[in-house]
C-alpha positions in Angstrom: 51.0 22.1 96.7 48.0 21.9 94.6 46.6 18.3 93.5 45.2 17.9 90.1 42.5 16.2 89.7 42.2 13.3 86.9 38.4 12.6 86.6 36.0 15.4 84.9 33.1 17.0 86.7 29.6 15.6 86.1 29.2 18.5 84.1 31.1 17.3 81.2 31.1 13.7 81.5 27.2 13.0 81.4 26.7 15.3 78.7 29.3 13.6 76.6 28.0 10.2 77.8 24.7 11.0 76.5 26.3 12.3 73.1 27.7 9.1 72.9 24.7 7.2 73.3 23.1 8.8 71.0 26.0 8.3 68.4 26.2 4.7 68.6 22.6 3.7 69.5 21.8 3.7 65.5 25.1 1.0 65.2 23.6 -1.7 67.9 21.3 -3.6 65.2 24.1 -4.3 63.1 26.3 -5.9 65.6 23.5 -7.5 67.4 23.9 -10.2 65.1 27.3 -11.7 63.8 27.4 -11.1 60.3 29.5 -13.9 58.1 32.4 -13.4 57.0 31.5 -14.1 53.7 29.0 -11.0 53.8 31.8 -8.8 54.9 34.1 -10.2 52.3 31.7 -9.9 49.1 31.2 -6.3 50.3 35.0 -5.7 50.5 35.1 -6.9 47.5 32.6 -5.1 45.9 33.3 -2.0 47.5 37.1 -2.1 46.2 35.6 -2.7 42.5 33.3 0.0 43.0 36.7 2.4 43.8 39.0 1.4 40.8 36.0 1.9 38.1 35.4 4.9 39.6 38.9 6.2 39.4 39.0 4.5 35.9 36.5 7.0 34.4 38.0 9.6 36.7 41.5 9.2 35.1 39.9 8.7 31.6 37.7 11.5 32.3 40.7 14.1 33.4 42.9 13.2 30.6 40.2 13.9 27.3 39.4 17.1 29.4 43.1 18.4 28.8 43.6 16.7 26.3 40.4 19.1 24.9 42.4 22.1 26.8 45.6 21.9 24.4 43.4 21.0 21.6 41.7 24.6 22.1 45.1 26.1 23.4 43.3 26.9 26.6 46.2 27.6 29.5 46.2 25.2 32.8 45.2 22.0 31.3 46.3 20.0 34.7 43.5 21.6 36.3 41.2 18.9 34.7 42.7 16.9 37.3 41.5 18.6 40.3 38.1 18.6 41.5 35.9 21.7 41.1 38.9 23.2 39.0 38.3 21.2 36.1 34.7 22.5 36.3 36.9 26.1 36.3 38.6 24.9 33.1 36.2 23.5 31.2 34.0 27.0 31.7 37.3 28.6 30.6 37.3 26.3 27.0 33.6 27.2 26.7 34.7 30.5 27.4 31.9 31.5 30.0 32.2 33.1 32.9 33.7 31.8 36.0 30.8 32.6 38.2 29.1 30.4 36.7 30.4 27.7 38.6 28.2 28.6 40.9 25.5 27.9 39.2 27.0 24.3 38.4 26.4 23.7 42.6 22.7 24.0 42.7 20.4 21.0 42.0 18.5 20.6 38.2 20.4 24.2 37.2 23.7 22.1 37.1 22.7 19.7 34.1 21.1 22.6 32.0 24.6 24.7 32.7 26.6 21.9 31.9 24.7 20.9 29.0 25.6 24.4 27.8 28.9 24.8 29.0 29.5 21.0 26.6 27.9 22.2 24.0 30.3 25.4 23.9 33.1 22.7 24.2 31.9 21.2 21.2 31.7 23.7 19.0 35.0 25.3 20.1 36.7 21.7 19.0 35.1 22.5 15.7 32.2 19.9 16.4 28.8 20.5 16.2 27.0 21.7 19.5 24.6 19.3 19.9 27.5 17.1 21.1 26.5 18.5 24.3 23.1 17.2 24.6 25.0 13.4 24.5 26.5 14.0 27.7 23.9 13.6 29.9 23.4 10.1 28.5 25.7 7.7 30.7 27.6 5.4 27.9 27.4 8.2 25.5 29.0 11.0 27.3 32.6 8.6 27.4 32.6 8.5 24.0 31.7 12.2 23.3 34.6 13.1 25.6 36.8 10.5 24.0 35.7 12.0 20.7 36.2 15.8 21.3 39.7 15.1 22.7 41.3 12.7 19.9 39.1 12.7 17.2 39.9 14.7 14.0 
């Protein structure tokens, strides 16, 4: 009967010893010391805040975007709430085409298309267009949203 054998040939072993060398080496500084677990804690911390604000303006964000779909009887609202499909929707209430979502994935075109694509948004909720323009500015865009979703 044949024996099988446990170990793996030098073949594989050293060149995934090496891999994994070269993996961790970058991680060594940051345990050479012991960091406090007060650090550690604070960044916890900070790192949790950090999640619930950012799923705060997510949720707010995905509920004045279908809220804005109903309001412009445009069909599949509850895609605002998926990723990349609520960029499908929204160029469905600006009425634009859906290729240009490609567009919306390459560096310094994406604001000018989605300064467009709001401004579309705004005039289909019967606002004026340069409603768009406000959404590149951080504080402002919350309220436009908020605006073009509830306000009459």
């Amino acid at each position: 009967m044949k024996t099988l054998s446990v170990g793996r040939s030098a073949r594989t072993v050293v060149p995934l010893s090496i891999l994994a060398t070269l993996i961790l080496l970058p991680t060594v500084p940051a345990f050479a010391d012991e960091p406090n677990a007060a650090g550690v804690a604070a960044l916890g911390l900070f790192m949790v805040f950090g999640l619930v604000v950012f799923a705060a303006f997510y949720v707010y964000a995905a509920l004045t975007l279908q809220a804005i779909a109903k309001r412009t009887n445009t069909e599949n609202g509850w895609l605002a709430w998926i990723p990349i499909a609520n960029i499908i929707l929204m160029l469905n209430i600006a009425k634009r085409p859906i290729w240009w979502i490609v567009l919306c994935f390459i560096p310094l075109v994406n604001v000018a298309i989605l300064i467009i694509v709001w401004m579309d948004i705004a005039t289909a909720c019967k606002k004026p267009g340069w409603w768009g323009v406000l959404t590149i500015v951080p504080i402002a865009n919350l309220v436009i949203m908020g605006m073009l979703a509830w306000a009459d």
